[in-house]
C-alpha positions, 0 to 999 in steps of 0.5 A: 407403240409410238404416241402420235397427235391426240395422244399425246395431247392427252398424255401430257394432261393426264402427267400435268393434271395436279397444280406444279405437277410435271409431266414425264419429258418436262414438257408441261407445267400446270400451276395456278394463277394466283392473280386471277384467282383473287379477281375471281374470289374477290368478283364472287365474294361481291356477288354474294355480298351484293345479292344478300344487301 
């Protein structure tokens, strides 16, 4: 059975769902954004910060 359209969409997910996991033609990578997530920690740790002053 080949895989068209939403299938393979979902294939590709379903093989890159794990941070650095590849999936099985190398097609997709899935990592983490490490600039984002500081902005991001950072902006919750001021909310917390902000809420309990």
């Amino acid at each position: 059975m080949t895989k068209t359209g939403r299938d393979v969409i979902v294939a590709a997910w379903h093989d890159a769902r794990f941070p650095g996991a590849a999936s099985a033609d190398g097609d997709v990578v899935s990592t983490w954004n490490l600039p984002t997530t500081i902005v991001g920690a950072f902006a919750i740790l001021s909310v917390i910060i902000a809420a309990w002053v």
